[in-house]
ROFI-950083 format. One line per field, with one value per residue (C-alpha): residue in one letter; x negated, y negated, z negated. Coordinates in pm, 1 decimal, always signed. Layout:
// ROFI-950083
residu	(A:...);
xx	(X:...);
yy	(Y:...);
zz	(Z:...);
***
This chain:
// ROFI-950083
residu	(X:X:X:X:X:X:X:X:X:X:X:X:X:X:X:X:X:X:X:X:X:X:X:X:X:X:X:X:X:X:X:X:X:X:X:X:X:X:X:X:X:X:X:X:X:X:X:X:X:X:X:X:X:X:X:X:X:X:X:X:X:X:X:X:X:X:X:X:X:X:X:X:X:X:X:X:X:X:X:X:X:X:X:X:X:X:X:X:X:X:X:X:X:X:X:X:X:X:X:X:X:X:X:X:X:X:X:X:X:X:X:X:X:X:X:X:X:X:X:X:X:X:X:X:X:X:X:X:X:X:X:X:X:X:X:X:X:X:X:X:X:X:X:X:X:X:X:X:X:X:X:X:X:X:X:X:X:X:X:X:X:X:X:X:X:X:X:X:X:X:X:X:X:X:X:X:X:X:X:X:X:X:X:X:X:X:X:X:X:X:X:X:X:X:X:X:X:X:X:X:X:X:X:X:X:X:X:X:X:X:X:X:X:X:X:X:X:X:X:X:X:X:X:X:X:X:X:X:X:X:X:X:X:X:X:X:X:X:X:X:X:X:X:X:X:X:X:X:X:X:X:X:X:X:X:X:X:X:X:X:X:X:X:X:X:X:X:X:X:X:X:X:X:X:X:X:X:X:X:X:X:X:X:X:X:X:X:X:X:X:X:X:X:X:X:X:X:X:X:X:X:X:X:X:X:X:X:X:X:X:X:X:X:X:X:X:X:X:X:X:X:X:X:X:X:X:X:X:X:X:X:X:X:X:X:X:X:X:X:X:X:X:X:X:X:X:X:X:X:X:X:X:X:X:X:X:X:X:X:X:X:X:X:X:X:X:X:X:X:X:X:X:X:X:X:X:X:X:X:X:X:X:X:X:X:X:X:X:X:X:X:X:X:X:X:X:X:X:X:X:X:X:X:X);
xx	(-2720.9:-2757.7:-2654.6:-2908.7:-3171.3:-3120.3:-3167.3:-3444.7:-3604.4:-3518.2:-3685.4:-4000.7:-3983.0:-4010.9:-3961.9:-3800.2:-3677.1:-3710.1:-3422.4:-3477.8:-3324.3:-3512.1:-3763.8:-3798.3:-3713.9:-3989.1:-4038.7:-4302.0:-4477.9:-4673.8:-4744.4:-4809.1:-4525.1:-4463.6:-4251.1:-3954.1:-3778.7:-3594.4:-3576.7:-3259.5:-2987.9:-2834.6:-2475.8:-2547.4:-2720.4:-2463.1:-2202.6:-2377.0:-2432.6:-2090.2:-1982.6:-2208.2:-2131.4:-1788.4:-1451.6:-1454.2:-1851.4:-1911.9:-1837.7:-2076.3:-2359.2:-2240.1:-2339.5:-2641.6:-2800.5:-2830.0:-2737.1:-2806.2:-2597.7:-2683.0:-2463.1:-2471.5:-2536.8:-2559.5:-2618.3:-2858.3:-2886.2:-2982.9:-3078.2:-3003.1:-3046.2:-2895.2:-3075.1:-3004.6:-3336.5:-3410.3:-3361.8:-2976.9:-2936.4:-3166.9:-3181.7:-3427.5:-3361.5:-3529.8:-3439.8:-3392.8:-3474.2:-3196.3:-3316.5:-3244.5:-3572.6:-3792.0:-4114.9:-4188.1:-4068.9:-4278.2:-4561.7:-4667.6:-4851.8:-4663.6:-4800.9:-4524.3:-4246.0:-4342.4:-4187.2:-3855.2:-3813.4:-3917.7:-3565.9:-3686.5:-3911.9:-3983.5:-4150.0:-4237.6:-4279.3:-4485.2:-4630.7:-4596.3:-4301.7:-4268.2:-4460.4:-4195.7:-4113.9:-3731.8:-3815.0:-4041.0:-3777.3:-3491.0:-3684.4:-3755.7:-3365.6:-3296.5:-3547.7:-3341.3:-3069.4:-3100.6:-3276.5:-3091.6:-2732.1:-2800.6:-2562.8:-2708.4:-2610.0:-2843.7:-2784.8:-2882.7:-2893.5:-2780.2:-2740.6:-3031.0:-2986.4:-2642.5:-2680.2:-2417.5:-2406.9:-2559.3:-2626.9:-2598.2:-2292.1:-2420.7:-2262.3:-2417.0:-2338.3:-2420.8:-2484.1:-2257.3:-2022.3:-1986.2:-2101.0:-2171.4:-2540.0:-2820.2:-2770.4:-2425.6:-2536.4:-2692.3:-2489.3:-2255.6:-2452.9:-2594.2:-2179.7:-2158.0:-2352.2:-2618.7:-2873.1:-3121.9:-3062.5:-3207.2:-3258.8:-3299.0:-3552.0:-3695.9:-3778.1:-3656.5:-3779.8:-3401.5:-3388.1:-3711.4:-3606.1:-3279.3:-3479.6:-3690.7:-3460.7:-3306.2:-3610.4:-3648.1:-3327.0:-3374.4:-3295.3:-3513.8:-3499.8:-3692.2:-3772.5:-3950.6:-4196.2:-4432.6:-4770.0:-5130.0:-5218.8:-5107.5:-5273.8:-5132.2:-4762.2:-4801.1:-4941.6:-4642.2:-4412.0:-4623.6:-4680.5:-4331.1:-4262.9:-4372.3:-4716.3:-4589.0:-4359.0:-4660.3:-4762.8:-4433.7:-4350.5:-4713.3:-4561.5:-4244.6:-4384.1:-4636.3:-4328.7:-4123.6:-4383.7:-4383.3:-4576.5:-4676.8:-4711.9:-4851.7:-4843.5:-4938.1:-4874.4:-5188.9:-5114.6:-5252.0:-5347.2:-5389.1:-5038.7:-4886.1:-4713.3:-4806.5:-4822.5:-4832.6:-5140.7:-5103.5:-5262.8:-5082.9:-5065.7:-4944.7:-4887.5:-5088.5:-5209.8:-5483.5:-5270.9:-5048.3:-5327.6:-5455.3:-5078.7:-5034.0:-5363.1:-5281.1:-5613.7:-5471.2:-5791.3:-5957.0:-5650.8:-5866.7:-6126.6:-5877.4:-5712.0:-6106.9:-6185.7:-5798.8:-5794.0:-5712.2:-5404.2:-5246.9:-5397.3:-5479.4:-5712.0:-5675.5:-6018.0:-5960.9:-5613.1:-5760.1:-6029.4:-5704.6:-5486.0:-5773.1:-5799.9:-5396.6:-5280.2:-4940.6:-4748.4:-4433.7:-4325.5:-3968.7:-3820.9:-3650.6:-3992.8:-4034.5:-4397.2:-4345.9:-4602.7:-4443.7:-4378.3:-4702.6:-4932.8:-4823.3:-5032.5:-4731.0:-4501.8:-4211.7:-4105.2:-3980.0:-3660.3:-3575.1:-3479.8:-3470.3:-3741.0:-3966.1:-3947.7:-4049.2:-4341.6:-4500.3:-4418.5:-4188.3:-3914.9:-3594.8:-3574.0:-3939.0:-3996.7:-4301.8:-4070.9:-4014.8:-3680.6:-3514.7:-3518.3:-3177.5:-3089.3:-3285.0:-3305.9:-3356.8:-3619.8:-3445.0:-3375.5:-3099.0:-2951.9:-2745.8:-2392.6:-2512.6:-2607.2:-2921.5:-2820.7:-2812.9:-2736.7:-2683.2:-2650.3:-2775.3:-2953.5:-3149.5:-3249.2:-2993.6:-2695.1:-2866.9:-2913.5:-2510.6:-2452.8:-2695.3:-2456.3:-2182.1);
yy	(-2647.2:-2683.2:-2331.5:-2181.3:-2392.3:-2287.1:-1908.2:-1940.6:-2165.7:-1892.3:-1613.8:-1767.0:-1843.8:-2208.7:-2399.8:-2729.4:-2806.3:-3166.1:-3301.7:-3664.2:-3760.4:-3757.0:-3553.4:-3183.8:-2963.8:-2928.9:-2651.5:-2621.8:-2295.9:-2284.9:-2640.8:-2704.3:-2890.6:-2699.8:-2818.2:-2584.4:-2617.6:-2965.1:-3316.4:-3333.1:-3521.2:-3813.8:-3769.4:-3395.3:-3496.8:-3818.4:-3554.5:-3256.6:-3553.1:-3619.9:-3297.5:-3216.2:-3564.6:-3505.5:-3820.3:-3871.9:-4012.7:-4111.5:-4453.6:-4461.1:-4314.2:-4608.2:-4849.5:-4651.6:-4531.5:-4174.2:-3917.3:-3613.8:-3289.2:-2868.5:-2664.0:-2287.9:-2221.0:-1895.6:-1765.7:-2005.9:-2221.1:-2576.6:-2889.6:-3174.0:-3515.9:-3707.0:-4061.1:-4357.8:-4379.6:-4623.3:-4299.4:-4251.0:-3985.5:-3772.0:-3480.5:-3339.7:-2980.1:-2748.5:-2407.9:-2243.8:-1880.2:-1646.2:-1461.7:-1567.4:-1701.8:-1555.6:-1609.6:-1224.5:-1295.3:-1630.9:-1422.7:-1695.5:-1608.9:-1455.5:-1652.9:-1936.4:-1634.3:-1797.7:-2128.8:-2020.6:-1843.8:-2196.3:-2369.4:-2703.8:-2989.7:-3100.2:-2945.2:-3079.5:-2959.9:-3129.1:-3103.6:-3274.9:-3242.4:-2870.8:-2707.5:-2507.4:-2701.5:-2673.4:-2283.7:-2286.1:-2460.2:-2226.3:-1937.6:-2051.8:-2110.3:-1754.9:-1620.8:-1768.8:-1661.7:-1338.9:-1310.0:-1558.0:-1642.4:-1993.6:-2322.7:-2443.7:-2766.1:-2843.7:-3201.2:-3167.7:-3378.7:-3201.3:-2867.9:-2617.2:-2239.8:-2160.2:-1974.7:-1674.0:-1653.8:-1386.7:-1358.7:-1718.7:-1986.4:-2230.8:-2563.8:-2720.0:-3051.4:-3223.9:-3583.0:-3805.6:-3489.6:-3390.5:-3750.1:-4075.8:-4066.2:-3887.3:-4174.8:-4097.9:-3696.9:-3696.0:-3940.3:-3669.9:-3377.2:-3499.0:-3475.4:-3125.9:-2920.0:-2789.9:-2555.1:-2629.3:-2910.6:-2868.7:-3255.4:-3192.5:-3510.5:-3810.9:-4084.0:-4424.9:-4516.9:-4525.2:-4158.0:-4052.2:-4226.5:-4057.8:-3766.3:-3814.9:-3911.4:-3579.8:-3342.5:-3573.0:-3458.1:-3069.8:-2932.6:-2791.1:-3004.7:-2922.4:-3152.7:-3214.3:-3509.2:-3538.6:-3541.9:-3370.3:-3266.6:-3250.2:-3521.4:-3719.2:-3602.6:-3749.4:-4040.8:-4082.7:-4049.5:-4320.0:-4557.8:-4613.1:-4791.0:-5188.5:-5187.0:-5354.2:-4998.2:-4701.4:-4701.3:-4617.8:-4361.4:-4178.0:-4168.5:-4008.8:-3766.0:-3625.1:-3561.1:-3369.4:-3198.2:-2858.9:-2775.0:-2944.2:-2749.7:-2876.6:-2622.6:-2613.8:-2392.1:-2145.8:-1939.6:-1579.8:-1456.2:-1080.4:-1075.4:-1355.3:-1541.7:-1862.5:-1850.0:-2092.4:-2205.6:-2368.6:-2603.0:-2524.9:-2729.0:-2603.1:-2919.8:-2757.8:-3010.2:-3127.2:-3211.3:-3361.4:-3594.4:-3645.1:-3765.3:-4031.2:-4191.5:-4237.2:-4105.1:-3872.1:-3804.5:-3625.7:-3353.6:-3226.3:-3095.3:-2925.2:-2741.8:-2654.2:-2460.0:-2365.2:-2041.8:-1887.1:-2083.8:-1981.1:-2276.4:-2246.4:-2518.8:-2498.6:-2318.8:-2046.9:-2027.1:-1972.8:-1671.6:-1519.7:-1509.2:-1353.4:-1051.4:-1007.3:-713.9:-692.0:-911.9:-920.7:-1001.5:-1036.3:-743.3:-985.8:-1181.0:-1141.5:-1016.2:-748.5:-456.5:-155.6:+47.0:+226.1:-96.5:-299.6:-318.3:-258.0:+13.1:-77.4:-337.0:-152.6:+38.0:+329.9:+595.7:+987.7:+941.0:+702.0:+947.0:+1224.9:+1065.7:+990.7:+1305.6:+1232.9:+1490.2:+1354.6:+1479.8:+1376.3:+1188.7:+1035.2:+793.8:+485.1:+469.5:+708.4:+422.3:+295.3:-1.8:+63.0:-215.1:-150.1:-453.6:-510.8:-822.8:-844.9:-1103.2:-1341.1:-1290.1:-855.2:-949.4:-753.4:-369.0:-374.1:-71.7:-98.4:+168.9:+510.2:+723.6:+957.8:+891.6:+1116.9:+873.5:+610.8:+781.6:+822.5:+461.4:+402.9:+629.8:+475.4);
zz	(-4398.6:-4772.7:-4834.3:-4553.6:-4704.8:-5073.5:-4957.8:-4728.8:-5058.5:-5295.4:-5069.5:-5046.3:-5408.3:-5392.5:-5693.5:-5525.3:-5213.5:-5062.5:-4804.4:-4651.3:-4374.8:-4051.8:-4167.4:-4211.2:-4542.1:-4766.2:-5029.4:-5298.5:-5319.3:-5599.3:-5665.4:-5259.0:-4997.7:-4674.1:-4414.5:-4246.8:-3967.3:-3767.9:-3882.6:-4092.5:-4001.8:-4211.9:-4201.8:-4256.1:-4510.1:-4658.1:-4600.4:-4847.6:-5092.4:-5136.0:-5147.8:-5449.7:-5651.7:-5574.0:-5489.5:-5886.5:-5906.0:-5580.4:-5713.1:-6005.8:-5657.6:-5475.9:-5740.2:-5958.5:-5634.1:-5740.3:-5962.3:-6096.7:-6164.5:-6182.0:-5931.1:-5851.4:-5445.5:-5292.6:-5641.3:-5713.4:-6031.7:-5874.3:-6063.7:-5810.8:-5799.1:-5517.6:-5430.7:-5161.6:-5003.9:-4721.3:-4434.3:-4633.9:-4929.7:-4970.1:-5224.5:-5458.9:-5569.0:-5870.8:-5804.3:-6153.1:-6240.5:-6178.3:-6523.8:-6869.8:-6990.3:-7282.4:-7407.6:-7276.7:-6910.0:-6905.7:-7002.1:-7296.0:-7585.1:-7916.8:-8134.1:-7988.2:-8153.5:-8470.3:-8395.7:-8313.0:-8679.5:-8878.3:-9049.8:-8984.4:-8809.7:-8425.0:-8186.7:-7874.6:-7556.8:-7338.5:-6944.0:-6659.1:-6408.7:-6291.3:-6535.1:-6672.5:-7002.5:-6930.2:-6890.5:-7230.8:-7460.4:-7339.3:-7405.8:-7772.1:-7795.2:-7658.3:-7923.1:-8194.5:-8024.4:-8032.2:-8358.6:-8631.7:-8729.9:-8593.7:-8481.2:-8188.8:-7973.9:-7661.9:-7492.6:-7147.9:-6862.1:-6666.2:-6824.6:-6660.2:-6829.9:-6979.0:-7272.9:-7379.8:-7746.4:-7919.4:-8288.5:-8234.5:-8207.3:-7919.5:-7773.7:-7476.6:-7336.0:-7036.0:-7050.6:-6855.9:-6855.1:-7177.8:-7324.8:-7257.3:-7372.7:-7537.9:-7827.5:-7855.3:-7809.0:-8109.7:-8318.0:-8310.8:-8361.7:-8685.1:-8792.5:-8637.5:-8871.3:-8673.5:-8740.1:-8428.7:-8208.2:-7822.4:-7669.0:-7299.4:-7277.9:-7512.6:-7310.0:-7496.3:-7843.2:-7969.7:-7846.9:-8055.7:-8314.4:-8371.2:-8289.6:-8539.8:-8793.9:-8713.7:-8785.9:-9093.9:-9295.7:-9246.6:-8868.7:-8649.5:-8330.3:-7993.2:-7701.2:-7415.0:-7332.6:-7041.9:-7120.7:-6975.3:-7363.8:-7710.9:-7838.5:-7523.4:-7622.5:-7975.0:-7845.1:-7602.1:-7851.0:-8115.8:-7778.7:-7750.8:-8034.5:-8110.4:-8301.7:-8599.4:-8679.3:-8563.2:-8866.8:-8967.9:-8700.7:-8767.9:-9131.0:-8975.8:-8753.2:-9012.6:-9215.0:-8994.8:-8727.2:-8677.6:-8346.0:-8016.3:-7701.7:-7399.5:-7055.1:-6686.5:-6484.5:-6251.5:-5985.2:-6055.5:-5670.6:-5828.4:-5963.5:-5697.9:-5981.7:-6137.8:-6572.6:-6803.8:-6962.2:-7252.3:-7570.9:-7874.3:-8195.3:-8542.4:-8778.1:-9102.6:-9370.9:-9177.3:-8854.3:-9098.4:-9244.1:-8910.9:-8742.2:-9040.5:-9012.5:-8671.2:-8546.7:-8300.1:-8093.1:-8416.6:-8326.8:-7988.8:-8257.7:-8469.1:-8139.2:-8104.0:-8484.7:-8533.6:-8386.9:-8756.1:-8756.2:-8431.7:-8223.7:-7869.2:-7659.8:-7277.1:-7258.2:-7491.1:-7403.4:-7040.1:-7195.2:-7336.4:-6977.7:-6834.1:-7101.7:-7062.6:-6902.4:-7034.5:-6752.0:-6674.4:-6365.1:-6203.9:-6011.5:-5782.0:-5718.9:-5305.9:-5342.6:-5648.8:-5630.0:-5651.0:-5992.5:-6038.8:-5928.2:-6268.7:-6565.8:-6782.6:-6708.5:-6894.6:-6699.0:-6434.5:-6397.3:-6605.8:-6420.4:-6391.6:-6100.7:-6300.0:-6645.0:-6394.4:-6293.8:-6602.8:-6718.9:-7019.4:-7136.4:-7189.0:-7546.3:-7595.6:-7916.5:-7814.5:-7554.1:-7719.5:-7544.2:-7777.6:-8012.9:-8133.3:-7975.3:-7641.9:-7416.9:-7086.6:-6926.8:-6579.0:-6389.6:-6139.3:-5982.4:-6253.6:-6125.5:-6171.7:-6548.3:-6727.7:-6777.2:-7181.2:-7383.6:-7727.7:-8008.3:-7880.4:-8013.5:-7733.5:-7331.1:-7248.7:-7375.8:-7185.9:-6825.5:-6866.5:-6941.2:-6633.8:-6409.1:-6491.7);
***
């Protein structure tokens, strides 16, 4: 049942599916619930729970009431958390992306590149729940991945993308798995010499804190917080403390800030994919000044005058999505156009057939695939792996790497 329900989920590109006993499965399409197929039943349903948590933490379900874990089903990368609910167990599932995330395939704006090559501060990534923060974070890890000499430790809970190491050395660890907590996480991170540290989540003040504390003496640390704005993440993050120490904290974050980023997510009905639309904060001197007087509001006119400085307000964030053209879109998404209907051609397959049609020699210079290092922008499914080719030096080398 699980397994049926995961692929039927993953062809109509839902984003979560729903399973309560009694009731029907429910997928979200898009941000909207729709209903599919029978009433579920509860020892189907006790019986799928179980088999996820597994004999070893069914104990800790029995007496925490739920539990959360990632899985792989039918090829899928699952984030799952089971719950008692007053039907049984039910189970609440995010259906990952099959691709490895980067700020290119999310289709966000470059000017986010920038943070991933800084040596040091926070950044914050903020939204509310299913607006692709998880998605946004990795993809700043894979740019740093890919790009810098980097040690990198993520503390997840659980763990969403696994990351293969690159120019990179990366450690992930799951919380509850892997360690006890995210304290205890990052107690020990701060004693593994770390470059970048990824913390899946801050949601208690001991947990900013350290996080805080961590940005402080020289790492570049990236989290998540839910907020609807930027100035609402900062103020999440200042709320949580008593108001004797804000002051304090205001102090701290000025310090060590390096960018806030706040996203939803729209559905484009021309290119049947939702994007993110984002706010996006760069902590220059007058953020800075602004974050230790504790006057947060007075940030909403800085987003408004800082285009010059690579800030982005929802509205002319907006203005910019709808002058894009350069989308990329998956070729596994269910409703793809075909080749020649995308605005950017290089994001479909390179083939003989495709070369052909835009008329392209294979010995032509003016190709930019004849580039050394080619990379050819395909996604397949994640147990096929992205075709990469590395180190030639004409198309021809890479059409026999392709037939291979």
């Amino acid at each position: 049942m699980l397994e049926t329900l995961i692929r039927k989920a993953r062809s109509m590109d839902a984003s979560d599916l729903h399973m309560e006993a009694g009731l029907p499965a429910v997928f979200r399409i898009r941000g909207e619930l729709e209903t599919h197929g029978k009433p579920l039943d509860s020892d189907a349903l006790l019986l799928a729970g179980r088999s996820l948590i597994g004999d070893k933490n069914w104990s800790y379900f029995i007496e925490q009431c739920s539990f959360d874990l990632s899985a792989t089903i039918q090829g899928v990368r699952c984030r799952i958390n089971v719950m008692k609910t007053n039907s049984g167990v039910g189970l609440a599932i995010r259906l990952l992306s099959s691709f490895q995330p980067t700020l290119e395939k999310l289709n966000l704006h470059p000017d986010l590149m920038g943070i991933a090559h800084q040596s040091h501060g926070l950044v914050l990534i903020g939204g509310a729940t299913g607006s692709g923060k998880s998605s946004t974070l990795a993809a700043l890890i894979q740019e740093i991945n890919h790009s810098q000499a980097k040690h990198i430790i993520t503390i997840e809970n659980p763990i969403e993308y696994h990351f293969k190491a690159l120019k990179s050395f990366i450690r992930q660890r799951e919380v509850g798995r892997d360690t006890p907590s995210f304290s205890q996480g990052l107690m020990d991170a701060l004693r593994e010499d770390p470059d970048v540290l990824m913390i899946g989540e801050m949601r208690e003040p001991d947990i900013m804190k350290q996080t805080l504390n961590a940005a402080e003496t020289g790492h570049m640390v990236l989290s998540t917080v839910h907020s609807g704005s930027v100035v609402e993440a900062l103020q999440r993050v200042v709320s949580n403390f008593p108001a004797e120490v804000q002051n304090g904290i205001c102090a701290q974050l000025a310090d060590c800030l390096l960018a806030v980023v706040c996203q939803r997510l729209i559905f484009r009905p021309d290119l049947n994919i939702r994007v993110p639309e984002c706010e996006i904060l760069f902590a220059n001197m007058t953020v800075k000044s602004i974050v230790r007087s504790g006057k947060l509001f007075k940030l909403n006119d800085v987003l408004q005058t800082g285009a010059l400085d690579h800030m982005w307000s929802f509205q002319r964030y907006k203005e910019w999505l709808e002058n894009y053209t350069d989308w990329y879109i998956r070729s596994d998404h269910p409703n793809r156009q075909p080749a020649d209907d995308l605005t950017n051609p290089d994001h479909t397959p390179l083939t003989r057939d495709y070369l052909s049609s835009r008329q392209l020699p294979l010995d032509s210079p003016a190709s930019s695939v004849t580039k050394k290092s080619a990379y050819i922008k395909k996604d397949v499914p994640e147990n096929d792996g992205p075709y990469k080719i590395e180190d030639v030096d004409n198309l021809d080398d890479i059409l026999r790497e392709l037939d291979k």
